[in-house]
C-alpha positions as CSV (number, residue, x, y, z in Angstrom):
1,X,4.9,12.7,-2.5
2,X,1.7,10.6,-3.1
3,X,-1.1,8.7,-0.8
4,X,-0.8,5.0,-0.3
5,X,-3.7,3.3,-0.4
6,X,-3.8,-1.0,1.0
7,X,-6.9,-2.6,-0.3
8,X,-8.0,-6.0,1.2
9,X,-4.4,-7.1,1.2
10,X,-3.9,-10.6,2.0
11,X,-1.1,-13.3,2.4
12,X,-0.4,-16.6,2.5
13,X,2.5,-18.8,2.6
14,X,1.3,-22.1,1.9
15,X,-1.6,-22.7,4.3
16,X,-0.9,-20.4,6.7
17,X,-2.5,-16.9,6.4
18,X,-0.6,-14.6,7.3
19,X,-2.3,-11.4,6.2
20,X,-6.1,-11.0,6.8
21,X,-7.4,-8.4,4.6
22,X,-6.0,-5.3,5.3
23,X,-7.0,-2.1,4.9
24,X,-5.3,1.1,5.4
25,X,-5.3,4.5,3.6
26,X,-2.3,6.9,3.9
27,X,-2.4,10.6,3.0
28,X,-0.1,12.5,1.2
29,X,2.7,13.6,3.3
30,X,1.3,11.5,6.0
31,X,4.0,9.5,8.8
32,X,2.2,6.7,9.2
33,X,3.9,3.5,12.0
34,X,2.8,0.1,11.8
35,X,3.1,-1.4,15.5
36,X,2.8,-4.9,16.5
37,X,4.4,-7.7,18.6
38,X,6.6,-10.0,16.4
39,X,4.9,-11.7,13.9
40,X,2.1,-9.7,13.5
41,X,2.7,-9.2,10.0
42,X,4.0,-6.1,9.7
43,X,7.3,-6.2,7.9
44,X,5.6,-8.4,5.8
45,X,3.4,-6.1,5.0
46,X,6.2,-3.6,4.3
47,X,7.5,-5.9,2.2
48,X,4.6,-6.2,0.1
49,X,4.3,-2.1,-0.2
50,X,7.9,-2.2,-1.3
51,X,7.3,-4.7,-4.3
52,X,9.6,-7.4,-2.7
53,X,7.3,-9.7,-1.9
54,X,4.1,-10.5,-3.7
55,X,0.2,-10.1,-2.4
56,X,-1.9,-13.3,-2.4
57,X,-4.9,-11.2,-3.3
58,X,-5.9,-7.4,-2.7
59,X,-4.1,-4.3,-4.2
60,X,-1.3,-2.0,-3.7
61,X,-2.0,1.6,-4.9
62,X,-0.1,4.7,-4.9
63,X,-1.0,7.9,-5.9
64,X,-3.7,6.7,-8.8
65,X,-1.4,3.7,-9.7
66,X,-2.7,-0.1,-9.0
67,X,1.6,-1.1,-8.3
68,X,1.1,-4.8,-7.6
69,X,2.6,-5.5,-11.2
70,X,5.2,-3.4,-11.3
71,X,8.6,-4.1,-10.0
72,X,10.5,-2.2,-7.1
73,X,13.0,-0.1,-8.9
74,X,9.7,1.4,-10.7
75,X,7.8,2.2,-7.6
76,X,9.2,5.4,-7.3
77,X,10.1,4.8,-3.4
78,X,12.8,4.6,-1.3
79,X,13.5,2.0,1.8
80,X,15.6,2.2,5.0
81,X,16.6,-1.1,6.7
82,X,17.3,-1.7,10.2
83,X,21.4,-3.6,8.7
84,X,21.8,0.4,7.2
85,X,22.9,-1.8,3.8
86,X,25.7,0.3,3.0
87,X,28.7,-0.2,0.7
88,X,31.7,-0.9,3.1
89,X,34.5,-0.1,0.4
90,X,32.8,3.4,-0.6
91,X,32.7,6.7,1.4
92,X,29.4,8.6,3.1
93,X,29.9,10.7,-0.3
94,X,30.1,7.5,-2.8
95,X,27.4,5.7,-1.1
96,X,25.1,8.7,-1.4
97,X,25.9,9.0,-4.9
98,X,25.4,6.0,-5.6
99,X,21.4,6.2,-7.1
100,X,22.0,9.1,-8.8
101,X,25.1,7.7,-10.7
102,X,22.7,4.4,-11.7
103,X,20.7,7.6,-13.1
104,X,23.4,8.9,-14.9
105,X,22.7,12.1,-13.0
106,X,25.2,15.4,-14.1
107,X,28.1,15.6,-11.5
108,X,27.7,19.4,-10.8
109,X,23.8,18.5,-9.9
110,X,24.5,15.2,-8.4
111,X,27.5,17.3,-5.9
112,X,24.9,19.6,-4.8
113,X,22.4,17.3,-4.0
114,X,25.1,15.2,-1.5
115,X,25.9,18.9,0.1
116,X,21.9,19.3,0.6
117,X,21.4,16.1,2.0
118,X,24.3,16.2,4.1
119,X,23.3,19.6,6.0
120,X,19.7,18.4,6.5
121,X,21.2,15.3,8.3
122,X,24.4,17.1,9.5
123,X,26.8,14.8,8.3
124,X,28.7,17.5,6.5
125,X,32.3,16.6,8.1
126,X,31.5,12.7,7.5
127,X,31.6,12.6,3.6
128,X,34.9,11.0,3.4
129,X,34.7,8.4,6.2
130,X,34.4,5.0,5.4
131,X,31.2,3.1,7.0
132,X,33.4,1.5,9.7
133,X,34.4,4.7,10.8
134,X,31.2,5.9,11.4
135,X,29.4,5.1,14.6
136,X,25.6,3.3,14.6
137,X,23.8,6.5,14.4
138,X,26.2,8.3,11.8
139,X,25.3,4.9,9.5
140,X,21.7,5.3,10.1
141,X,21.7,8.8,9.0
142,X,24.1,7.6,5.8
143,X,21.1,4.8,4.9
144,X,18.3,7.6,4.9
145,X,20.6,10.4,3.0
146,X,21.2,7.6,0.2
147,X,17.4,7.2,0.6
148,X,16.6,11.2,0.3
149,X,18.8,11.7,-3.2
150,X,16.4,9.4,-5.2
151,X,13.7,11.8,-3.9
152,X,10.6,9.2,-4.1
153,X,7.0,9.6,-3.4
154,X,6.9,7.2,-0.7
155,X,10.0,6.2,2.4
156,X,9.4,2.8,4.1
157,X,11.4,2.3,7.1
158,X,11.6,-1.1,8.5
159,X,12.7,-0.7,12.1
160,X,15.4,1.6,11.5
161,X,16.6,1.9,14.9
162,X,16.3,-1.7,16.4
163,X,20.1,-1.9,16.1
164,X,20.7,1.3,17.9
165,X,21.2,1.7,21.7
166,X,18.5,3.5,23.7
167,X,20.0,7.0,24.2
168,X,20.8,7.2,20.6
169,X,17.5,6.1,19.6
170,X,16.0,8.8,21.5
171,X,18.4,11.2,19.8
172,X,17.8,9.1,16.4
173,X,13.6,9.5,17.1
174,X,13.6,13.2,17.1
175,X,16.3,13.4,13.8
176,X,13.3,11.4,11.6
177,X,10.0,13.2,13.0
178,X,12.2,16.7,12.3
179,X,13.3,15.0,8.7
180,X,9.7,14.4,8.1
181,X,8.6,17.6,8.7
182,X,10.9,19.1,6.2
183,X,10.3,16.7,3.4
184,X,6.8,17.0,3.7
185,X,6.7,13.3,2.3
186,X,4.9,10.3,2.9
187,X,6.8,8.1,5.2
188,X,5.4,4.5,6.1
189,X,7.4,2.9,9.6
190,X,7.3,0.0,11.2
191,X,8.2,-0.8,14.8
192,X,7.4,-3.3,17.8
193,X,8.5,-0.7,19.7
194,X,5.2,1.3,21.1
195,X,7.0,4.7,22.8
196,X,8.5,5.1,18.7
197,X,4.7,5.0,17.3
198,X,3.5,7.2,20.2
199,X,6.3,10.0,19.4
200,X,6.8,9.7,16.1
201,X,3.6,8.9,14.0
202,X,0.6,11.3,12.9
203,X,-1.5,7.6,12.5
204,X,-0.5,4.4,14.0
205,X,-1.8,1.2,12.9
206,X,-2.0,-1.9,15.7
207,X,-1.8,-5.5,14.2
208,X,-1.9,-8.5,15.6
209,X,-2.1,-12.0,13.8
210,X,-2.5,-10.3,10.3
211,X,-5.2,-8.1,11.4
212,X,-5.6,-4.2,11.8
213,X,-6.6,-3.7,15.6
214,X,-7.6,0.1,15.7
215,X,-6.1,2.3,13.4
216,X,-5.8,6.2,14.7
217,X,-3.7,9.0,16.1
218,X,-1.8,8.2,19.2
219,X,-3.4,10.0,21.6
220,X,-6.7,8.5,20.2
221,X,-5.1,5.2,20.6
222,X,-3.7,5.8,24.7
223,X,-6.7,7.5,25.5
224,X,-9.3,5.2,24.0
225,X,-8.4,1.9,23.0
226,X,-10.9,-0.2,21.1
227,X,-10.1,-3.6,23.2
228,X,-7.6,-4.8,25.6
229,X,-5.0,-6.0,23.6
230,X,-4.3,-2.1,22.2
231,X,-4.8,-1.0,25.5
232,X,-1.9,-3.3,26.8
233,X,0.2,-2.7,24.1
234,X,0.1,1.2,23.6
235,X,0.9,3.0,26.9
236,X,4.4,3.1,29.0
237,X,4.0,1.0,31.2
238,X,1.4,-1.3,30.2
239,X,-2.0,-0.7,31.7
240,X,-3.4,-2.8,34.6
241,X,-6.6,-4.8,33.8
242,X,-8.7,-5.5,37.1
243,X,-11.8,-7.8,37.3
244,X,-14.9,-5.7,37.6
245,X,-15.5,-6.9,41.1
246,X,-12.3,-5.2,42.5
247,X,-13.6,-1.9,41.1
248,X,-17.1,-3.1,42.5
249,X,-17.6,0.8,44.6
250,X,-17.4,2.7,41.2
251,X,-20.7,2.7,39.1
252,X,-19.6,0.8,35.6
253,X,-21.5,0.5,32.5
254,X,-23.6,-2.2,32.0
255,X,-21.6,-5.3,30.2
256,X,-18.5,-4.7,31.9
257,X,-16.4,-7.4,32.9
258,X,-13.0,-5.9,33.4
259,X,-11.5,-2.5,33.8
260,X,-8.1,-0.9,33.0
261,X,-6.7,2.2,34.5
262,X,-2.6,3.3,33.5
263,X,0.1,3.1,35.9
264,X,0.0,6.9,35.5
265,X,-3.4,7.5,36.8
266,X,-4.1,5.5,40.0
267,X,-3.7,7.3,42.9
268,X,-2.3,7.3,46.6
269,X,-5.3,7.7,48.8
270,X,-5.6,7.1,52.2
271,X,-9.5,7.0,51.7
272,X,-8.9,4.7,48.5
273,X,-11.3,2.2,47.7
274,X,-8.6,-1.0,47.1
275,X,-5.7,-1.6,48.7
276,X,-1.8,-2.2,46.9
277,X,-0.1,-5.0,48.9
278,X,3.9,-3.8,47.6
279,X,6.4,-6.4,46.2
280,X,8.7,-3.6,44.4
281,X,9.5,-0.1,44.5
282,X,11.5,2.0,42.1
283,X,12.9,5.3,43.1
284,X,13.3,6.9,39.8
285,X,14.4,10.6,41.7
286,X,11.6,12.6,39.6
287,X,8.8,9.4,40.1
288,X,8.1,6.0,42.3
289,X,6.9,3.0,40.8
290,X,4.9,0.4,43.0
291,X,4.8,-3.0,42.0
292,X,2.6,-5.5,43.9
293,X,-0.6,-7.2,44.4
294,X,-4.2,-5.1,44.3
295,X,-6.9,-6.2,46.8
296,X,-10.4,-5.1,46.5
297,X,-13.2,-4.6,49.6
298,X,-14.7,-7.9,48.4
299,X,-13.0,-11.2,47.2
300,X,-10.1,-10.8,44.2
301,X,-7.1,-9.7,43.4
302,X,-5.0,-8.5,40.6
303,X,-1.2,-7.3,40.0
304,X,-1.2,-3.9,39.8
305,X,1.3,-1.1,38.9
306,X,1.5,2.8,40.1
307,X,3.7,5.4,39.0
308,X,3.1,8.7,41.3
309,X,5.3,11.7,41.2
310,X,8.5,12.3,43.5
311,X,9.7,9.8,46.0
312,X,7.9,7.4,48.4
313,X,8.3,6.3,51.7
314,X,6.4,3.0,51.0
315,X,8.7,-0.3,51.3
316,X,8.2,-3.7,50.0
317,X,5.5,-5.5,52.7
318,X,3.9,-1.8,52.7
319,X,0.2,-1.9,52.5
320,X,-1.1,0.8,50.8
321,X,-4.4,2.4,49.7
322,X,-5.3,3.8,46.4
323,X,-8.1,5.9,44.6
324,X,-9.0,4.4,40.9
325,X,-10.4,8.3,39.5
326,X,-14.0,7.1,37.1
327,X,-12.7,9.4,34.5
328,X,-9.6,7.3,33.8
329,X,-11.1,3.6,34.2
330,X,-10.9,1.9,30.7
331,X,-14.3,-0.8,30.2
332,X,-13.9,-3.8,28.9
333,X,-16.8,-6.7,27.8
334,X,-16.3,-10.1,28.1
335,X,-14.5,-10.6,24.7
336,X,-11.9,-7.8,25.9
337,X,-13.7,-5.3,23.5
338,X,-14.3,-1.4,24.9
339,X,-17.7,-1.0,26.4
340,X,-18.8,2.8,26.4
């Protein structure tokens, strides 16, 4: 295990800038997810950690070793790609192996360690199966056991489970955060996918266009965002964003110009303040979603989103009222940056 340290790491291919100076310190056994919409930088950034790609300028440390000089097989880590990258013509066993016979690793020590791996993944019965005989899930599970044997100080996973579908990567989300905390290791992830950072990570770091947005854990992140664009982009749904004049009956903060509040935490109210003109409605069985157009007591309007618990007699053309609670309301200056 080790700490990863990022230090004013920047990127450029040709004139284009891709990284901005980033900054970003990792502790030792720490599962840390980089998050961002495409092109945020973020695999490159991975990239970069990994030794397959070079910095422009800035260093790459880990432990109390400057690594931007030293080549990948020398890093002492360990990567798992969202292709799996495994050896088609080899077994779960022979692929697994593979590191350790590049090490010249004895073959009593080297059969023990498969059997280990393969109970902490449970993939004991799959050791003779051929890749293509193995569904997406099994392979996954195949990439990070050949990962595990080489037992590095550092994992990078680069979207491991874009390839899987959604009830697997559920199943696939809780398999990594339980792998992590037996390993104890350091594990660095990336994602564009928010609801993996939110259940997964101890710290998440939000990038956008090469730059670190807010860097925290993830209930620091939902609960206070530094700007809009985290605000939007961490949360399930997304979070509304009113202008300040639709929320004109609750005392705001000097500065503000717009307000969020979640899906989650608007309110039905037949004494409400604003009232939700409904477009859509989900029936979910255990929650409703309303989807439709928010009007305020004075001039304005906004789409707006409401998740409330159990069913709903509303119907699209329903006119409804709802409460927007103070404590939950998110402020927002005019450059989209929190106001307290």
């Amino acid at each position: 295990m080790a700490k990863l340290s990022l230090r004013n790491i920047r990127k450029n291919f040709l004139a284009v800038e891709v990284l901005k100076g980033i900054d970003i310190d990792i502790d030792d056994g720490e599962f840390l997810i980089l998050v961002g919409p495409s092109g945020c930088g973020k695999s490159t950034l991975m990239n970069i950690i990994a030794g397959l790609d070079d910095a422009s300028s800035g260093e790459v440390v880990i432990g109390d070793r400057v690594v931007n000089d030293v080549s990948p097989k020398d890093r002492d880590i360990a990567m798992v790609f969202q292709s799996y990258a495994l050896y088609p013509s080899m077994t779960v066993r022979e692929n697994i192996e593979f590191a350790m016979r590049m090490r010249k690793v004895p073959k009593a020590e080297m059969a023990e360690t498969v059997a280990r791996v393969a109970r902490i993944l449970q993939m004991d019965q799959l050791l003779d199966r051929r890749p293509a005989q193995l569904s997406g899930g099994q392979r996954q599970r195949v990439a990070i056991g050949r990962a595990i044997v080489r037992e590095p100080k550092l994992f990078l996973f680069d979207e491991p489970l874009s390839n899987l579908d959604a009830e697997l990567r559920v199943s696939m989300r809780a398999e990594l955060r339980e792998l992590h905390a037996r390993l104890k290791s350091t594990m660095v992830y990336v994602t564009h996918d928010q609801v993996e950072a939110m259940t997964m990570a101890d710290k998440i770091v939000v990038l956008r266009g090469g730059r670190i947005e807010q860097v925290g854990r993830p209930l620091d992140l939902y609960n206070r965002p530094a700007n809009t664009f985290v605000a939007g982009f961490i949360g399930s749904p997304r979070m509304n964003f009113l202008p300040a004049g639709l929320a004109s009956s609750i005392p705001l903060p000097a500065g503000t110009h717009s307000v969020g509040i979640r899906p989650e935490h608007a309110m039905l109210d037949a004494a409400g303040p604003v009232t939700l003109e409904v477009a859509q409605v989900e029936q979910l069985g255990g929650s409703s979603v309303l989807r439709g157009t928010l009007h305020g007591e004075s001039a304005g309007t906004a789409p707006f989103e409401l998740v409330c618990a159990g069913q709903t007699s509303a119907a699209p053309g329903a006119r409804v009222r709802i409460a927007l609670p103070a404590g939950h309301l998110h402020c927002f200056d005019s450059q989209g940056v929190r106001v307290e």
